[in-house]
SEDRENFI-310658 format. One record per residue (C-alpha): residue in three letters; x, y, z. Coordinates in nm, 2 decimals. Each point is the difference from the previous one (the first is absolute). Layout:
! residues N
+------+--------+--------+--------+
! type !     xx !     yy !     zz !
+------+--------+--------+--------+
!  ALA !      X !      Y !      Z !
...
+------+--------+--------+--------+
This chain:
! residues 317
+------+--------+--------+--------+
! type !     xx !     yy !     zz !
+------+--------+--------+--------+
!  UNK !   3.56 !  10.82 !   2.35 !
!  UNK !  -0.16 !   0.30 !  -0.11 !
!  UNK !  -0.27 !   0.21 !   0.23 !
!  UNK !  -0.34 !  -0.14 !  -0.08 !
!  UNK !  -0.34 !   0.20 !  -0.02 !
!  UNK !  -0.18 !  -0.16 !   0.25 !
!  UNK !  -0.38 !  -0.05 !  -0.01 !
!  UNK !  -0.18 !  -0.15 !   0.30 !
!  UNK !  -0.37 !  -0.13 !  -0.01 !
!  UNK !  -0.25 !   0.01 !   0.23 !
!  UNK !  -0.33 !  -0.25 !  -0.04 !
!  UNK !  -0.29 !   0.19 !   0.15 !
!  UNK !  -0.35 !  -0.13 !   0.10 !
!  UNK !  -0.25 !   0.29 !   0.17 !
!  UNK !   0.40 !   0.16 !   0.17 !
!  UNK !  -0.18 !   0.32 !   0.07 !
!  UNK !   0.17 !   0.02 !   0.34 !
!  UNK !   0.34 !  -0.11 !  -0.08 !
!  UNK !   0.05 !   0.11 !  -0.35 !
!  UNK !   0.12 !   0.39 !   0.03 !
!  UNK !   0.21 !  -0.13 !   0.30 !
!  UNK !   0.16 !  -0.24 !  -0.14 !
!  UNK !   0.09 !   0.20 !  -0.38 !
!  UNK !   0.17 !   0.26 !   0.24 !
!  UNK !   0.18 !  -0.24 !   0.21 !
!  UNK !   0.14 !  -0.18 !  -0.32 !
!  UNK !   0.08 !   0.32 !  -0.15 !
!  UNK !   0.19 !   0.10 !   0.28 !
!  UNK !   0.18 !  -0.33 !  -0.03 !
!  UNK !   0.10 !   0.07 !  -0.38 !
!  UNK !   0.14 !   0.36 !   0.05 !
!  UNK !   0.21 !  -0.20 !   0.28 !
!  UNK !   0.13 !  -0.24 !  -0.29 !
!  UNK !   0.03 !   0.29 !  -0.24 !
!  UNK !   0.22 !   0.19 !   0.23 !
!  UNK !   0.21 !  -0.27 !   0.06 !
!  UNK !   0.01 !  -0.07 !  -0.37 !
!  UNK !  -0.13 !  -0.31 !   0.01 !
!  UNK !  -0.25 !   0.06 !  -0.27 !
!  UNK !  -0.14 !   0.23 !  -0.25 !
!  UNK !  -0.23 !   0.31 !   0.08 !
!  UNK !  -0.23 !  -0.12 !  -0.29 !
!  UNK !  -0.11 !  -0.31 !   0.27 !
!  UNK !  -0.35 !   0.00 !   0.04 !
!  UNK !  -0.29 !  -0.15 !   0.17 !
!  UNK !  -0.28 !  -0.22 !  -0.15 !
!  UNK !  -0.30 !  -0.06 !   0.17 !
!  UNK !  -0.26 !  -0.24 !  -0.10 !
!  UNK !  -0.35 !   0.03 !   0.08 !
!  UNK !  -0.14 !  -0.34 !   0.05 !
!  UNK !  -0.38 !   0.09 !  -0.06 !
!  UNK !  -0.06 !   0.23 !   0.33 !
!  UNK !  -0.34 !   0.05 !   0.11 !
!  UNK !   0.10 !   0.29 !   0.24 !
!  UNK !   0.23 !   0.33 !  -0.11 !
!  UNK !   0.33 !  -0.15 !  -0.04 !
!  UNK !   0.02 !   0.11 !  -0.39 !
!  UNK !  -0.07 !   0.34 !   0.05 !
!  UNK !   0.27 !   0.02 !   0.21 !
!  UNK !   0.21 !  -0.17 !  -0.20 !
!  UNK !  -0.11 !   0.26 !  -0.31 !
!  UNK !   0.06 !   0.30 !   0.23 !
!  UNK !   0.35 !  -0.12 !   0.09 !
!  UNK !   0.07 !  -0.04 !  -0.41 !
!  UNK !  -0.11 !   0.34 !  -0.03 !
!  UNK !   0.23 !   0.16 !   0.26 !
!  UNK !   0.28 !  -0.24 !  -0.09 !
!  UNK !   0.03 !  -0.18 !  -0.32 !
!  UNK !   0.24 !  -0.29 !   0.14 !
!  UNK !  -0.30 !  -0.11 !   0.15 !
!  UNK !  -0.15 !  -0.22 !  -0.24 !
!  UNK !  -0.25 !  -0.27 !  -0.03 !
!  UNK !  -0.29 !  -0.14 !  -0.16 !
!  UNK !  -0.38 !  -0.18 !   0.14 !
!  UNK !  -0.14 !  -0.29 !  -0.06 !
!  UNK !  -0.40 !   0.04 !  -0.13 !
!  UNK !  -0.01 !  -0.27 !   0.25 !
!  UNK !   0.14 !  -0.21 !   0.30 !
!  UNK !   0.25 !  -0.26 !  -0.15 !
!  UNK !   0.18 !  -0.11 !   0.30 !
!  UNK !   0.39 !   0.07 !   0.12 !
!  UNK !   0.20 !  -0.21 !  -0.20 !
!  UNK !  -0.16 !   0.14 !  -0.34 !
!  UNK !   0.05 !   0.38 !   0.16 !
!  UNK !   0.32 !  -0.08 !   0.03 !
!  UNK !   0.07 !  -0.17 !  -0.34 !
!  UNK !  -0.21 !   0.32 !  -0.16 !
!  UNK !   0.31 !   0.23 !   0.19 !
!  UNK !   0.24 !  -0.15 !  -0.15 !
!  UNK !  -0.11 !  -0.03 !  -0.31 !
!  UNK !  -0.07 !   0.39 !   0.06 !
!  UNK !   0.34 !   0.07 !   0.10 !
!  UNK !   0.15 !  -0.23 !  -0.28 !
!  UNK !  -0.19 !   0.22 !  -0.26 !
!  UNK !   0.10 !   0.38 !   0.16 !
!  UNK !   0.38 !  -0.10 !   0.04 !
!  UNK !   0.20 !  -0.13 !   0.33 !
!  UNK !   0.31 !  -0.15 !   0.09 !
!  UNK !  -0.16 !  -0.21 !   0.27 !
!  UNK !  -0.30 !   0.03 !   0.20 !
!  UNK !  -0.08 !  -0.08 !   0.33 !
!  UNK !  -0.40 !  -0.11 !   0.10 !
!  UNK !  -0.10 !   0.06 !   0.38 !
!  UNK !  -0.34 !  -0.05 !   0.18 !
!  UNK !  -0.23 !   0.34 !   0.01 !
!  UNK !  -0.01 !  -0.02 !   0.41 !
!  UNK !   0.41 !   0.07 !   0.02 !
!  UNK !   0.01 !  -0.33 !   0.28 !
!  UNK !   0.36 !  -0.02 !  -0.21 !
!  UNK !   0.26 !   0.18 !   0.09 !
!  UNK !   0.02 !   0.24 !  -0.26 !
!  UNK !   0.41 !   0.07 !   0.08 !
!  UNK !   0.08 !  -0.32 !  -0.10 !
!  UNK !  -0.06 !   0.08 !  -0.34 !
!  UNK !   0.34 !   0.14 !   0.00 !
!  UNK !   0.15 !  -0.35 !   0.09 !
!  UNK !  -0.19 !  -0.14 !  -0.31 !
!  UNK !   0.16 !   0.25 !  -0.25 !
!  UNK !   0.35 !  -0.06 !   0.16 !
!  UNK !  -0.07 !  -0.39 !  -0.10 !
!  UNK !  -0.12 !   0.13 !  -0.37 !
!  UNK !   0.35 !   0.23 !   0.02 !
!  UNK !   0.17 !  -0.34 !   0.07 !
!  UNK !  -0.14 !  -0.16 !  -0.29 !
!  UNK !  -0.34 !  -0.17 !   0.12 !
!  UNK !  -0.29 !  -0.03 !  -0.25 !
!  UNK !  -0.24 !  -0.12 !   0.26 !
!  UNK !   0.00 !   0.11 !   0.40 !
!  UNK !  -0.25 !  -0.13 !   0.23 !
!  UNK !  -0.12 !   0.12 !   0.31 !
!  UNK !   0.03 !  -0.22 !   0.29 !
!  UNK !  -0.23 !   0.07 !   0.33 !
!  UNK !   0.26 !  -0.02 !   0.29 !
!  UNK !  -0.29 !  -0.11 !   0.28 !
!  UNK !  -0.38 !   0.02 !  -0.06 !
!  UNK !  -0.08 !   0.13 !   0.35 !
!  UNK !  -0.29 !   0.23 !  -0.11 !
!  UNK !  -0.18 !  -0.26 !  -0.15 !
!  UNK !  -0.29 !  -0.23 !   0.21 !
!  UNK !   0.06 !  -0.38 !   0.12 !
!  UNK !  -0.24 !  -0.08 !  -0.29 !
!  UNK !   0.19 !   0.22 !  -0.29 !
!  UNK !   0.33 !  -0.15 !   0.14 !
!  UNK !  -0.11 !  -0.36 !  -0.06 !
!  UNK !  -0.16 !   0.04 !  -0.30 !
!  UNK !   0.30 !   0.17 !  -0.11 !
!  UNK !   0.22 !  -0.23 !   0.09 !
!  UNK !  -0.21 !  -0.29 !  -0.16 !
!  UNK !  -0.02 !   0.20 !  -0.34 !
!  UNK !   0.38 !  -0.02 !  -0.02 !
!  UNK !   0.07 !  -0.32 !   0.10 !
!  UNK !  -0.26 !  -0.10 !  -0.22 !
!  UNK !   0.11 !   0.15 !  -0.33 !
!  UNK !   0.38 !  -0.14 !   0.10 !
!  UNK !  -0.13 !  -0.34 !  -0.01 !
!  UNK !  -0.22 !   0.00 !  -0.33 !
!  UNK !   0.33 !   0.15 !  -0.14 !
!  UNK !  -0.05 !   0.38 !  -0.04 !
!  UNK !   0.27 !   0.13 !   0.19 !
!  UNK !  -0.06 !   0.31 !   0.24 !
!  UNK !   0.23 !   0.13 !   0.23 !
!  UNK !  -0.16 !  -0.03 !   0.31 !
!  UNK !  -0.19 !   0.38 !   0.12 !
!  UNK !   0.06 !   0.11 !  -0.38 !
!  UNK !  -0.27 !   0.30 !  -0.08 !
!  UNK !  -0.01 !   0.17 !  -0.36 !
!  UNK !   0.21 !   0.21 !   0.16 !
!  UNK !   0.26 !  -0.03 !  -0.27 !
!  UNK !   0.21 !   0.21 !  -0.24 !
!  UNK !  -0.01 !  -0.15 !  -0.40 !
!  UNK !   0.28 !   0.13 !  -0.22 !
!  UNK !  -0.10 !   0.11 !  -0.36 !
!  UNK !   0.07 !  -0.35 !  -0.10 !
!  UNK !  -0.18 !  -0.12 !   0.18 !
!  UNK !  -0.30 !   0.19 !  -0.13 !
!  UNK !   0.07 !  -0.10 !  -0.32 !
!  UNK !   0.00 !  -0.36 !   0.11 !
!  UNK !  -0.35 !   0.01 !   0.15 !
!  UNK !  -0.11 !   0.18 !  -0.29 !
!  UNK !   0.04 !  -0.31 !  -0.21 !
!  UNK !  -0.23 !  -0.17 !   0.23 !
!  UNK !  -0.37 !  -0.05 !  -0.07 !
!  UNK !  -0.18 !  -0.18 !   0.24 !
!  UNK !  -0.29 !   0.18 !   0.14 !
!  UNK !   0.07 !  -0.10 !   0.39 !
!  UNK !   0.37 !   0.00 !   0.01 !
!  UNK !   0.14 !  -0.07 !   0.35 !
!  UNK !   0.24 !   0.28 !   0.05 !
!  UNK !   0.16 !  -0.16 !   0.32 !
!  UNK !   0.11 !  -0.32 !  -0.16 !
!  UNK !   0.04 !   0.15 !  -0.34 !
!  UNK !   0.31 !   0.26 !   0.13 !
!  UNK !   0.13 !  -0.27 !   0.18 !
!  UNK !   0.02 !  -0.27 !  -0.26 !
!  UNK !   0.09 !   0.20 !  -0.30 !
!  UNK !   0.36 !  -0.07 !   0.03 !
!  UNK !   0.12 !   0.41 !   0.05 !
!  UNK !   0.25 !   0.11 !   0.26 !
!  UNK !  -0.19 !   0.02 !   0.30 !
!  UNK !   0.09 !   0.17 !   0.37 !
!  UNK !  -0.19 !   0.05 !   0.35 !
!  UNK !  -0.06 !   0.30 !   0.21 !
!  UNK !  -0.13 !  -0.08 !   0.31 !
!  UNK !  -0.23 !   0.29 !   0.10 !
!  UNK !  -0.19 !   0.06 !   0.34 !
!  UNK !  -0.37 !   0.05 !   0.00 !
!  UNK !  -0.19 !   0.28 !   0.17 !
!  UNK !  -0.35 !  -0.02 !   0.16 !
!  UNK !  -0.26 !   0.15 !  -0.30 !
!  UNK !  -0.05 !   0.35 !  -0.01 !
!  UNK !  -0.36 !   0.04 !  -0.06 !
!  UNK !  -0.28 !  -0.21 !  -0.17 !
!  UNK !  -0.03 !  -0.37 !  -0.01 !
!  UNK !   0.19 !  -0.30 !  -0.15 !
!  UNK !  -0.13 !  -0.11 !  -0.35 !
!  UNK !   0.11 !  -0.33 !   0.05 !
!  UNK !  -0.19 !  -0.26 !   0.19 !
!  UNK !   0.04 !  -0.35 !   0.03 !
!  UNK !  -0.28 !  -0.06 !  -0.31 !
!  UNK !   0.27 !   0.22 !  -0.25 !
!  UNK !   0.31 !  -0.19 !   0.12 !
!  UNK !  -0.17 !  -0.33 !  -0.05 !
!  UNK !  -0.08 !   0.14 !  -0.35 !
!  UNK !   0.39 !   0.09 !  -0.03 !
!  UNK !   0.09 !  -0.32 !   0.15 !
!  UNK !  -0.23 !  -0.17 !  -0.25 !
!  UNK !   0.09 !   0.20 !  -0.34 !
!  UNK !   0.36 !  -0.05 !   0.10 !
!  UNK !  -0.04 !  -0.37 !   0.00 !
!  UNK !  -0.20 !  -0.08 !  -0.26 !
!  UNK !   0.28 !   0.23 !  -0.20 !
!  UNK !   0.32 !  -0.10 !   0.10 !
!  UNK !  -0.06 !  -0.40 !   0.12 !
!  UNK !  -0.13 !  -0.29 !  -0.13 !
!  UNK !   0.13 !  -0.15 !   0.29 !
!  UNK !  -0.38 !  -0.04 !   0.13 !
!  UNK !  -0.15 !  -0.15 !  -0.27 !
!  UNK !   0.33 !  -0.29 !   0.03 !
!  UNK !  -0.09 !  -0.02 !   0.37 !
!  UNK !  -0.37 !  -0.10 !  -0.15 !
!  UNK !   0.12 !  -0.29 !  -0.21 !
!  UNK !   0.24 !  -0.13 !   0.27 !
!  UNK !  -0.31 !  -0.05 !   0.21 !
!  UNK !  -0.23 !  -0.10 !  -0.23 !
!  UNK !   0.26 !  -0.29 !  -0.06 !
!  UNK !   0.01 !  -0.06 !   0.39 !
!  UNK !  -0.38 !  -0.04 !   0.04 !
!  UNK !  -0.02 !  -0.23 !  -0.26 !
!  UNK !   0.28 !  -0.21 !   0.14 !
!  UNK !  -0.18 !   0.01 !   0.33 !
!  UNK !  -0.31 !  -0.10 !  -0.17 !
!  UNK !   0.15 !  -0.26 !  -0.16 !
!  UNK !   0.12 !  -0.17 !   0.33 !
!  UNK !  -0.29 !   0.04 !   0.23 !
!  UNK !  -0.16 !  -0.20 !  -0.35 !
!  UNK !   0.25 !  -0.25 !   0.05 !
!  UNK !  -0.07 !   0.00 !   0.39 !
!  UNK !  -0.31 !  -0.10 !  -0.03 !
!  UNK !   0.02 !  -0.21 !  -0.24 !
!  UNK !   0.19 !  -0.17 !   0.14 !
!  UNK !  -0.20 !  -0.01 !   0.34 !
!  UNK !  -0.30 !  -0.14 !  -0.18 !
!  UNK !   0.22 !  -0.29 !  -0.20 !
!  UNK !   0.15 !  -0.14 !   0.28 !
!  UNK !  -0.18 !   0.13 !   0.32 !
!  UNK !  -0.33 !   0.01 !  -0.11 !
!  UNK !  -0.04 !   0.30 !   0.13 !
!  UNK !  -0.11 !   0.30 !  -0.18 !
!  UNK !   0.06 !   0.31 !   0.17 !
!  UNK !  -0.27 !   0.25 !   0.07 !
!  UNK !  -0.05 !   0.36 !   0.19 !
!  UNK !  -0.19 !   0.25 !  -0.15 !
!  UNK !   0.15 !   0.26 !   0.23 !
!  UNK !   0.34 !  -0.08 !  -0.15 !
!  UNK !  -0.14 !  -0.01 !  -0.36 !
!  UNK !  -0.17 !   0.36 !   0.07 !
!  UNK !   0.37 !   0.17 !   0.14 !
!  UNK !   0.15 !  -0.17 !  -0.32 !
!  UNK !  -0.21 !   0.17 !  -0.22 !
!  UNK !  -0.01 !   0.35 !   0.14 !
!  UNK !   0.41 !  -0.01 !   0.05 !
!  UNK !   0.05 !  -0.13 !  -0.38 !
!  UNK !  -0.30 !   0.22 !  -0.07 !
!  UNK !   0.15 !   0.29 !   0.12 !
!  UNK !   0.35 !  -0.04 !  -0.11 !
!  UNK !  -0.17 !   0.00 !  -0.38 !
!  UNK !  -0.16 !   0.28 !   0.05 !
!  UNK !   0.31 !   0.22 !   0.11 !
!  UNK !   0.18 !  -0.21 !  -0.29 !
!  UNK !  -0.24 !   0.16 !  -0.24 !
!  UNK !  -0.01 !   0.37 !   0.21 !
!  UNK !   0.40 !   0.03 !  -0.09 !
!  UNK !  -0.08 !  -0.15 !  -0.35 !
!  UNK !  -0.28 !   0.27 !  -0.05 !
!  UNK !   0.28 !   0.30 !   0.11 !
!  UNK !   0.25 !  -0.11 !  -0.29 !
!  UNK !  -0.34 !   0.00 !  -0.26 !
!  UNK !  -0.12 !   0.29 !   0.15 !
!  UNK !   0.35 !   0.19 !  -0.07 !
!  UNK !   0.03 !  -0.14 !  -0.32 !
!  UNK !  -0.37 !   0.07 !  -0.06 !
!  UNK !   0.08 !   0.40 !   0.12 !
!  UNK !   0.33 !  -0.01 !  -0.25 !
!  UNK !  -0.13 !  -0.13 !  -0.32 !
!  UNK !  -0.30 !   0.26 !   0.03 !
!  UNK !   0.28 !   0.27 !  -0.09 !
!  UNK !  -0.17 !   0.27 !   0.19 !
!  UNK !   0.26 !   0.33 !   0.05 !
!  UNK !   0.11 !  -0.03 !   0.38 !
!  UNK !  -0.13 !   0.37 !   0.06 !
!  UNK !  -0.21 !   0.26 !  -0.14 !
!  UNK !   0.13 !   0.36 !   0.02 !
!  UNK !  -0.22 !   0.29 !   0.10 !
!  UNK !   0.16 !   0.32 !  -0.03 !
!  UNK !   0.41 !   0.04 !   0.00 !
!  UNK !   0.24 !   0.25 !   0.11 !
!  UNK !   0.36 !   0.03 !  -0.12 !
+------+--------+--------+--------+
């Protein structure tokens, strides 16, 4: 196959500390792939300012100014990662790439395995996911929660590799795939894994974060966890009728039960304690039954309203 020009994209939200660091680390990375004729000196950087409320655009215009393979563009306002990202590739898809390559703004991936992903596009690969090989910088907390998420989404049927990031490389196809796309909260994760392209793993090491704090919290990866559900599974809302069904055939032998008790025992039975835990367990099993019910109407509610997934500020190519 062909050298590719390779763009990578970079989601940023208020990166001030990290963002000139981690341009010229990447950079140094691409002349490495250039020299070894791996890919085309027209490769390029595209860096998308998630609605900062500190400097990180500036910097981001100053390094367009001094090098125009930095490129980029700002959201007028915060929009959340997963629409930053889908905003750089649809950025890169416009300008012209062979592939591109997305990485987190605080460079915790190992940049130098980019060069493993490209080798897997060289073989062929449309799609190459990054694959954590340990999560030893995370907390007790992020590892559970991480480990939940996954397991979680396997189950309801969207299938992640386990310790997959959107540290991924998408071939031009690819783009052109996703362009044809429309929904409004499209699950990237599940969506590059399910759309049936040649796919690959790197696995990749992680590095303590160079400066700043993590954007993600346990709030935003519920909020993942939830959007990637709601897009990729109806296995909940099955799950939901499967127990409706149980409770009523419960219900329908304690009836019996005591009906029969009272026909040939003469006994009714009685216990308001038992009556009162009845009601707040079948109470409370309705009302999460109607929570999961109220995240499918509320995607479908976001969806039908057609709104564009981002709104662009200012753009530099």
């Amino acid at each position: 196959m062909e050298k590719p020009t390779l763009a990578i994209i970079i989601p940023c939200y208020n990166e001030e500390l990290c963002v000139k660091s981690t341009v010229d680390k990447l950079f140094i990375v691409l002349q490495d792939l250039i020299n070894k004729n791996k890919i085309k000196p027209n490769s390029y950087i595209y860096l998308i300012d998630d609605g900062s409320k500190d400097n990180t655009w500036n910097i981001i215009s100053e390094m367009h100014r001094v090098n125009p393979l930095v490129k980029g563009q700002k959201f007028i306002r915060n929009f959340g990662n997963q629409k930053a990202l889908i905003a750089g590739l649809e950025g890169v898809r416009e300008i012209g790439c062979d592939c591109v390559i997305s990485i987190d703004a605080d460079l915790q991936q190992d940049e130098w395995a980019i060069e493993k992903f490209i080798d897997k596009y060289l073989e062929g690969y449309d799609i190459v996911s990054g694959i954590r090989n340990d999560r030893k910088t995370d907390s007790l907390f992020k590892k559970l929660t991480a480990w939940l998420f996954y397991k979680t989404m396997n189950i309801l049927g969207a299938k992640i590799p386990m310790n997959h990031s959107d540290y991924r490389l998408v071939s031009k196809r690819g783009l052109n795939i996703l362009s044809d796309y429309g929904e409004k909260y499209l699950f990237l994760r599940g969506f590059f894994n399910e759309v049936g392209l040649k796919n690959a793993f790197v696995k990749f090491d992680v590095k303590p974060r160079m400066a700043g704090e993590s954007k993600f919290n346990f709030v935003s990866l519920m909020g993942l966890a939830l959007n990637g559900i709601t897009s990729y599974s109806i296995v909940p809302l099955r799950f939901i009728t499967l127990l409706g069904f149980f409770m009523a055939l419960f219900g329908f032998f304690v009836g019996a039960e005591a009906v029969y008790e009272k026909i040939f025992h003469n006994d009714a039975p009685n216990g308001m304690v038992t009556t009162i835990i009845l009601l707040c367990v079948f109470g409370g099993i309705q009302l999460f039954c109607l929570g999961i019910i109220g995240e499918y109407v509320g995607q479908v509610f976001r969806e039908v309203k057609a709104r564009p997934r981002y709104i662009k500020e200012i753009e530099l190519k």
